[in-house]
Each structure stands twice: as structure tokens, then as C-alpha cells.
C-alpha positions in Angstrom: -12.7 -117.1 1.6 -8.9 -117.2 2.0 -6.0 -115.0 0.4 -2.9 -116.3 -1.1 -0.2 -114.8 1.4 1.9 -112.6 -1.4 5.3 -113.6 0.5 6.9 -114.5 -2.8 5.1 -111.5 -4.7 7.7 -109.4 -6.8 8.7 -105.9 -5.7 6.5 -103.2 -7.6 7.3 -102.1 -11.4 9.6 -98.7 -10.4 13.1 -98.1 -10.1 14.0 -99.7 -7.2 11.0 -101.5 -6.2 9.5 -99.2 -3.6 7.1 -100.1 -2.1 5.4 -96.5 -1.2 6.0 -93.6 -3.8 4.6 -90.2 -3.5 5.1 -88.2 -6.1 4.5 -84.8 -3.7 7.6 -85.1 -1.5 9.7 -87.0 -3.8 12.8 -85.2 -4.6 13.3 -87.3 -7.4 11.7 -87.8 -10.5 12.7 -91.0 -12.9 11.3 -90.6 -15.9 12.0 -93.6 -18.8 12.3 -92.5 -22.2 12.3 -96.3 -24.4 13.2 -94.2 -27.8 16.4 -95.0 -29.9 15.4 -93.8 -33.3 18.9 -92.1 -34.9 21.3 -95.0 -34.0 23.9 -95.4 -36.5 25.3 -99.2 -35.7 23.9 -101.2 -33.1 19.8 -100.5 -31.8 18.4 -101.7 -29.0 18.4 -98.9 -26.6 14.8 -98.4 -26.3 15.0 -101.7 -24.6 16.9 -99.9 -21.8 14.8 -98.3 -19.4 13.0 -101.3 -18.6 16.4 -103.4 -18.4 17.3 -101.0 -15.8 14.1 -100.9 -13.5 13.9 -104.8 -13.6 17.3 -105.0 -12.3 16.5 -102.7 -9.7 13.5 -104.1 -8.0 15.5 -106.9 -6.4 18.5 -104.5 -5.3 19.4 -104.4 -1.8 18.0 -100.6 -0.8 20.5 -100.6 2.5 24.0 -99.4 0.8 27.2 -100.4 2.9 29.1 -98.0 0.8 26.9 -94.9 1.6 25.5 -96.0 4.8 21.9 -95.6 4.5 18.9 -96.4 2.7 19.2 -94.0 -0.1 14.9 -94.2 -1.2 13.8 -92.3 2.4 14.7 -89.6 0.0 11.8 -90.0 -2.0 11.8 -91.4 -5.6 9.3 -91.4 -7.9 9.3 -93.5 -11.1 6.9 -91.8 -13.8 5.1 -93.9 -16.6 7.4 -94.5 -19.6 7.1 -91.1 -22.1 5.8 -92.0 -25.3 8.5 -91.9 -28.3 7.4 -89.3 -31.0 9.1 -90.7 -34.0 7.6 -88.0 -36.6 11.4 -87.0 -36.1 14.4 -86.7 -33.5 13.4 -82.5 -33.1 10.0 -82.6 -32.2 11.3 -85.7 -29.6 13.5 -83.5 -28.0 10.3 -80.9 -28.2 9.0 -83.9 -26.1 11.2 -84.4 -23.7 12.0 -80.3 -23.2 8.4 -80.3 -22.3 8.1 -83.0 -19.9 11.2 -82.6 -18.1 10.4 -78.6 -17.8 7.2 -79.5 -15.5 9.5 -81.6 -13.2 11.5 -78.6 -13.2 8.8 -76.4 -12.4 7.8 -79.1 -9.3 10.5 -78.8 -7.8 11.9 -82.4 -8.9 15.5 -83.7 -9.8 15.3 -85.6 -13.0 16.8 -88.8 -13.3 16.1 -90.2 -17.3 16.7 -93.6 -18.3 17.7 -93.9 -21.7 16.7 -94.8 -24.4 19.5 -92.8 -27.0 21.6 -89.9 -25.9 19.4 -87.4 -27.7 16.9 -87.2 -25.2 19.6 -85.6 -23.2 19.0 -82.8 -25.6 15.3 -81.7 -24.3 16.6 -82.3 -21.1 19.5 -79.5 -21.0 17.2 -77.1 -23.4 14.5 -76.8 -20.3 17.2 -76.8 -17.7 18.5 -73.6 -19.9 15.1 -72.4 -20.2 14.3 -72.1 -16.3 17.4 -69.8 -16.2 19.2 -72.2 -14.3 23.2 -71.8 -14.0 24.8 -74.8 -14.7 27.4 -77.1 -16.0 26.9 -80.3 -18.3 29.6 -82.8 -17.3 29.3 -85.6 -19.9 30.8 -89.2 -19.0 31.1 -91.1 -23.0 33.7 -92.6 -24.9 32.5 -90.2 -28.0 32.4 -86.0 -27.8 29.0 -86.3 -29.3 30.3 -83.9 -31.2 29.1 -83.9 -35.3 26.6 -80.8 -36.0 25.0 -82.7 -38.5 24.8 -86.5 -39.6 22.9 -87.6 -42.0 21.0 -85.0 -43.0 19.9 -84.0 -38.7 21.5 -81.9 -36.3 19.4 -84.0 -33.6 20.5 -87.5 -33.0 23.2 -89.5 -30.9 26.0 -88.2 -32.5 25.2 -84.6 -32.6 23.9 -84.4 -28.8 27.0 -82.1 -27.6 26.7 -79.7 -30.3 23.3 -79.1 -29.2 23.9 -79.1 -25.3 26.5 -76.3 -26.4 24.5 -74.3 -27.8 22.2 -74.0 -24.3 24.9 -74.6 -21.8 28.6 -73.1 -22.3 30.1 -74.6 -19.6 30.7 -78.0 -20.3 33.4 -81.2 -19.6 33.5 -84.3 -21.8 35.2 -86.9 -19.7 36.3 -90.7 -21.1 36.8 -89.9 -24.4 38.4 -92.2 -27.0 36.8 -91.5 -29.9 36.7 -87.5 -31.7 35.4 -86.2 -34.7 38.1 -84.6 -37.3 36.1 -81.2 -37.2 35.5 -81.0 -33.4 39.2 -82.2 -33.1 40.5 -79.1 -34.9 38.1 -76.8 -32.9 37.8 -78.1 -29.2 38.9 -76.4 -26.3 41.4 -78.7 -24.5 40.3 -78.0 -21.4 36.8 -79.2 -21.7 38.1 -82.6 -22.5 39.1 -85.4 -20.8 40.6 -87.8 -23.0 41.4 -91.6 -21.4 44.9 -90.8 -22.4 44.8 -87.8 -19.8 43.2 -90.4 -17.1 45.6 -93.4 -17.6 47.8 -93.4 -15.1 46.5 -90.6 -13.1 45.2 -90.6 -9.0 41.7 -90.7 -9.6 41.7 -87.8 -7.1 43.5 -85.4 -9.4 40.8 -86.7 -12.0 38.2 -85.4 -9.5 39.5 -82.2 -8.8 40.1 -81.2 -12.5 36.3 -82.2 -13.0 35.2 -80.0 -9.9 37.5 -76.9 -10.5 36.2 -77.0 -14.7 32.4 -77.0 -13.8 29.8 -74.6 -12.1 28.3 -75.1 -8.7 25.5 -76.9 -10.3 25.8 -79.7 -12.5 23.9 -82.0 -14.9 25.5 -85.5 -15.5 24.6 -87.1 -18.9 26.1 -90.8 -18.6 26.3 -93.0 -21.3 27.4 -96.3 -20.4 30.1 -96.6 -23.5 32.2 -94.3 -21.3 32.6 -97.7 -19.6 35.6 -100.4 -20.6 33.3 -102.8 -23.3 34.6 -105.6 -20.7 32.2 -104.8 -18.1 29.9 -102.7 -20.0 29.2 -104.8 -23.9 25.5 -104.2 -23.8 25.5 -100.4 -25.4 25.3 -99.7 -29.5 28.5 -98.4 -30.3 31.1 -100.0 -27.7 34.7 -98.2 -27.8 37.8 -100.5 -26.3 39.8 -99.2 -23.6 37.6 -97.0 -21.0 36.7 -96.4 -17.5 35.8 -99.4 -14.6 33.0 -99.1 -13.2 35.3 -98.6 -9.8 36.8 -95.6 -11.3 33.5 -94.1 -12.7 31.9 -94.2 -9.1 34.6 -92.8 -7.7 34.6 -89.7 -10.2 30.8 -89.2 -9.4 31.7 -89.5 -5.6 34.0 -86.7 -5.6 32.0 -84.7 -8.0 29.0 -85.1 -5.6 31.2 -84.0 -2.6 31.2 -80.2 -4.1 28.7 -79.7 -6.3 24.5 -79.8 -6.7 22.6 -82.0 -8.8 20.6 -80.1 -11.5 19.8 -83.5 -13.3 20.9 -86.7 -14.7 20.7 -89.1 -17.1 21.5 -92.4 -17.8 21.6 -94.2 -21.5 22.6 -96.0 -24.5 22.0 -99.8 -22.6 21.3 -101.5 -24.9 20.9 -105.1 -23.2 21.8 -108.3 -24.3 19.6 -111.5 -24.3 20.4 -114.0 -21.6 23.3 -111.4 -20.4 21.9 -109.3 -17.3 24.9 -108.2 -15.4 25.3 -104.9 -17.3 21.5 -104.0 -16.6 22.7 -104.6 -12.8 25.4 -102.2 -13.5 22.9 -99.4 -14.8 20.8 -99.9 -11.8 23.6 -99.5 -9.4 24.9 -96.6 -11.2 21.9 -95.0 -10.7 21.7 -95.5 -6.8 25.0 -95.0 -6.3 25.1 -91.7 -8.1 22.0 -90.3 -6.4 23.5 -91.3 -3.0 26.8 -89.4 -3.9 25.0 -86.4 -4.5 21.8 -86.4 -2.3 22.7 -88.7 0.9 23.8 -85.7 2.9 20.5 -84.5 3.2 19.6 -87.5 5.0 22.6 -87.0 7.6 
């Protein structure tokens, strides 16, 4: 009895396709999290995580830019954690949970949102290992409301809450502040676009670097991103970073410092329109290279 010669079979269902994942001697974990429960304008985002991973099973592993094939590091794509929807807090409860036994093996955390709350859980069980650390967030919003309506845990609040585990902190591409957190910020853990416009992107990079501890967790949500080559997110903002300028932020920043953990969410993709879910997957490899590729040298 013959076989049918899988030559046209598509690359297996995990970020990147791989073809052998060991969960053992991976140093990183990817863990999807499809929830977007708290959105205020456009949903969708639960939708992401799988956008993401399709994209990246036909990407080209090899990367001209970093010079090597960036999955003999070892990454492991976990099964998609279940939304608890009884309410945002006891999700982040979730999330704390599952990302502290990734913590506890050793792994770097890579989430695929989903909303930005889950990078709530994700900070609180960073904070709970008594790990020393800055959160460097890339958005077009500070995140910044303690409460909206009637919860101090959903997409507009995340900041508040990273703050209160993590004081060292740097919002970067912002266009769009809160009156209270306006009158209350500290200027120098913002990064407006009106403070980037018109700057060497390497000045950019080395106010990022000298702002932030040793080790860093990158929360990335993809409205930091000009609405021109980003559209496919809930709450779009006009005038932000290229990708070109975002990758080479996260280059620099992954030239001096560790990678605690890192997230990437709010895609919220579009029917029939896949280049942003291309994006996302790129971002991903890219930023993983700029931060872990030495260790393959």
C-alpha cells in the first residue's frame, strides 16, 4: 500500500512552523492568549494569536538581517490558554499563574495577544519571582486610566497596574494621554512621538537604554505603529512609528540589555488583508533575534 508523498504538506501549527520542538531545551516559550474581553472600540483581538502563527509557518527561518537561523535556539509554541471571562482579574490571576511556571522552567515568555491586559499577569509573576527589571512599553496610548468603567483591569488601565509591580518603567510612541496621568507623569518615563520626530533613531536608543534596568520586559502593542502599515489593531492612533524605526529601537535595546519577557498584542486582523499579520510575525522573529542571536555566535 502506497503513501501520498507529503511534499506539499503545510509547515506544523506553531509559531514558525518548526518542524521539531522540545519543550526541555527550548529557551523560549510562546504562549497564545485569544482573549479580548475589556475593548472599548474595535474587538477582534482574540483573533490575533492565531493570525500571527499562520503567518509565520511559511516565513523564511534563515534571516539576512541577523545572519542565522534564529529557531536553533529553541522555541516552543504552547497550546492556546483558555480565556476566563468570569472577569478581567481573575484572567490576569490566569495568566500570573501560567506564565510563573515558565518562569519557574527556566523559559523566556513570548505572549501573543489577545488585549493588552494579559500583559498584566505577565509583569505580576515576573515581580513575584523577585526578578529586577524594567517594563519598556512600545503603544501609541500610556495605558494609563486606574479605572474605566467601573475595572481597574482592562486595556486601558494596563500601565497603572504594571506600576504598581514594576517601578521602573518607559512608555515609548505615545500620542495619545490621559488628562489625569498627563498632570501626574514623570517626563522622563515618556517618550512622546513628538520627542522622536526628527530625532537619530540612535539617540532614541540610547535614551531607551540609559532609562531602563539591565533586564527588560517589552510589552508591544502594534498601535505604537503608523495606522498606514499597521490598520489591523482596535483603537488605531495616526502618526506613529514604521516598522523600520521600531526594529531598529528593539535592535539597540537588544544590544545592552536581557530579555525578561515579551509580549506581542492588540492585532486585531482584518478579513482578506494579511500583510499586518506578516508584520506581527516578523516582529516577533526579529525581536527575539535582537535579543537572543548572540548566544548562537
Amino acid at each position: 500500500m502506497g503513501y501520498m508523498n507529503p511534499l506539499n504538506a503545510m509547515p506544523k501549527y506553531n509559531l514558525f512552523g518548526l518542524d521539531d520542538q522540545d519543550y526541555k531545551k527550548a529557551r523560549v516559550a510562546v504562549l497564545p492568549i485569544p482573549y479580548d474581553a475589556t475593548l472599548t472600540y474595535k474587538t477582534g483581538s482574540r483573533e490575533g494569536p492565531r493570525a500571527i502563527i499562520n503567518a509565520s509557518r511559511t516565513m523564511e527561518l534563515y534571516s539576512y538581517e541577523l545572519g542565522r537561523d534564529l529557531s536553533k535556539l529553541g522555541v516552543y509554541t504552547m497550546d492556546e490558554l483558555e480565556p476566563d471571562y468570569s472577569s478581567p482579574e481573575n484572567m490576569v490571576k490566569r495568566v500570573k499563574k501560567e506564565v510563573g511556571v515558565l518562569l519557574d522552567d527556566k523559559k523566556i515568555p513570548l505572549i501573543l495577544g489577545g488585549e493588552h491586559t494579559v500583559t498584566v499577569g505577565a509583569v505580576q509573576a515576573l515581580q513575584e519571582k523577585g526578578r529586577e527589571f524594567s517594563v519598556i512599553q512600545f503603544d501609541a496610548h500610556t495605558d494609563s486610566r486606574d479605572e474605566l468603567n467601573n475595572s481597574k483591569y482592562m486595556h486601558a488601565t494596563v500601565m497603572s497596574r504594571v506600576m504598581e509591580a514594576c517601578d521602573s518603567y518607559l512608555h515609548v510612541g505615545i500620542r495619545n494621554i490621559d488628562e489625569a496621568y498627563s498632570k501626574k507623569m514623570k517626563r522622563e518615563r515618556v517618550l512622546f512621538m513628538s520627542d522622536i520626530h526628527g530625532k537619530d533613531v540612535l539617540d532614541i536608543i540610547d535614551r531607551i537604554n540609559d532609562a531602563t534596568l539591565q533586564n527588560v520586559y517589552i510589552t508591544i502593542d502594534l498601535d505604537v505603529l503608523d495606522p498606514s502599515e499597521m490598520p489591523s489593531v482596535g483603537t488605531p492612533e495616526p502618526d506613529g512609528l514604521r516598522f523600520g524605526e521600531l526594529a531598529a529601537m528593539l535592535k539597540g535595546i537588544g544590544e545592552k540589555k536581557q530579555l525578561a519577557g515579551l509580549d506581542i498584542v492588540e492585532l486585531s486582523p482584518i478579513a482578506g488583508l494579511h500583510a499586518p499579520d506578516f508584520l506581527a510575525a516578523k516582529l516577533a522573529y526579529l525581536t527575539l533575534g535582537y535579543f537572543l542571536g548572540k548566544e548562537l555566535d
